[in-house]
C-alpha positions in Angstrom: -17.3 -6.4 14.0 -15.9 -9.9 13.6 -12.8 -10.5 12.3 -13.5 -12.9 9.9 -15.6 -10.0 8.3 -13.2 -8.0 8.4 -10.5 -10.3 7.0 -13.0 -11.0 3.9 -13.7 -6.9 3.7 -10.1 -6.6 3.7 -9.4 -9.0 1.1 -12.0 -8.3 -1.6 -10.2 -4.1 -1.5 -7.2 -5.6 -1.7 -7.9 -7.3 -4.4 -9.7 -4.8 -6.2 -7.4 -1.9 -6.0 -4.9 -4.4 -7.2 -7.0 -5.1 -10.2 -7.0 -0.8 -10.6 -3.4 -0.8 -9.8 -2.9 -2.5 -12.9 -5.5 0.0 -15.2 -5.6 3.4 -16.3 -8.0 4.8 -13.1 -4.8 4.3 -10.2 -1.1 5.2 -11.8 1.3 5.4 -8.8 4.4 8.1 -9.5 7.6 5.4 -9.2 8.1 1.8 -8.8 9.3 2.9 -5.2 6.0 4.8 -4.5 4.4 1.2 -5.5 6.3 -0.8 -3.2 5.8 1.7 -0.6 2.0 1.4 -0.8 2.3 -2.9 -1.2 4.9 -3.0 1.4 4.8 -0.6 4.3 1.3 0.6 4.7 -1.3 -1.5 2.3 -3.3 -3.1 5.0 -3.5 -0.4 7.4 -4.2 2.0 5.0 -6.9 0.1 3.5 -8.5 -1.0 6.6 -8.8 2.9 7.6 -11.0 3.2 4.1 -13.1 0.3 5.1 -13.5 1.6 7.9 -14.3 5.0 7.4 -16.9 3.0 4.7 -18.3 0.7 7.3 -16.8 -1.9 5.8 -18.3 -1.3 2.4 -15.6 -2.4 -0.3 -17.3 -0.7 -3.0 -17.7 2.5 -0.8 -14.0 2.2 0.7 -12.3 1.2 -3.1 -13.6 4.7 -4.5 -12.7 6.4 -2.0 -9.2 5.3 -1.8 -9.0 6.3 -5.7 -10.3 9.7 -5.2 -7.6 10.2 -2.2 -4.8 8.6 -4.4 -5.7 10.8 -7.2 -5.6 13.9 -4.7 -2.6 12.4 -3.1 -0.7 12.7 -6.6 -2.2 16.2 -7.8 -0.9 18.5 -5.8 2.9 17.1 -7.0 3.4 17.9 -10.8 6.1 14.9 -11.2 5.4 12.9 -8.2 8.0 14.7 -6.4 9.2 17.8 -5.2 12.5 19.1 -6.8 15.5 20.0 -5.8 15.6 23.4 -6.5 12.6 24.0 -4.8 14.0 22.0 -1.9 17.0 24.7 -2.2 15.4 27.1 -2.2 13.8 26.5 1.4 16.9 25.8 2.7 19.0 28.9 1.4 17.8 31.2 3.8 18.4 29.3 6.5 14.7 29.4 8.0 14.4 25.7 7.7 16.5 22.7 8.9 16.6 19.5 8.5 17.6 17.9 11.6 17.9 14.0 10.7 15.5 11.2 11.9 13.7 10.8 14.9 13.3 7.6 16.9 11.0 6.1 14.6 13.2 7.2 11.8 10.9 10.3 10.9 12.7 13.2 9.6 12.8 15.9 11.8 12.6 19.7 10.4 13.3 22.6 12.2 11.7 26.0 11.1 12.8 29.3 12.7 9.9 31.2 12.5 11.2 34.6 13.4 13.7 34.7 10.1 10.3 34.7 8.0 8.7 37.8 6.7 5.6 38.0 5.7 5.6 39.5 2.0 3.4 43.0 2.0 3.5 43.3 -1.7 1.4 39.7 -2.1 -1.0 41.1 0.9 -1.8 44.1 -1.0 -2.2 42.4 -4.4 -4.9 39.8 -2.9 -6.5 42.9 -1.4 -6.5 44.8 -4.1 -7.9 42.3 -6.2 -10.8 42.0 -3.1 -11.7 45.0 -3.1 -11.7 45.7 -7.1 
């Protein structure tokens, strides 16, 4: 596809999901989740939507909303807490390591201090089978 297609494709999402940003239909968690989106990966992650669209801006502006929406939902708060966080760490089955080379953060899971809990097992099976 040309890129001065693209470009104009590009520009009209843009431009709508700004116009959303600012209604009811797209609520980002934080200011900081909201510069994230404007500063790190807007572009790229648009032009994966319009993409995946065929460069439909209609198609590729819903779709973005539906995935922000399931981006959010899983997260009561927009964030994990700390005691949660704790939690994971406490046992000492997970580790966080630092940052990688690209300045990921690297976490370390030792698999064999994990148990699998029985009593959970049995109740899904139970409920199965009843």
């Amino acid at each position: 596809m040309d890129k001065t297609l693209q470009e104009i494709a590009l520009t009209q999402l843009r431009k709508s999901v700004q116009k959303l940003g600012s209604s009811t239909e797209l609520k980002f968690s934080s200011l900081s989740s909201l510069f994230f989106w404007f500063a790190k990966v807007w572009d790229p992650t648009l032009m994966r939507f319009l993409i995946a669209r065929s460069m439909d801006p209609a198609k590729a502006e819903k779709m973005f909303i539906e995935w922000q929406k399931w981006r959010t939902s899983p997260v009561p708060n927009g964030s994990i807490p700390d005691s949660e966080v704790e939690d994971a760490l406490g046992p000492r089955k997970i580790f966080l390591h630092g940052l990688s080379k690209d300045g990921y953060p690297v976490l370390l899971v030792k698999a064999n201090r994990h148990f699998f809990c029985w009593v959970f097992r049995n109740f899904i099976g139970n409920m199965i089978i009843s």
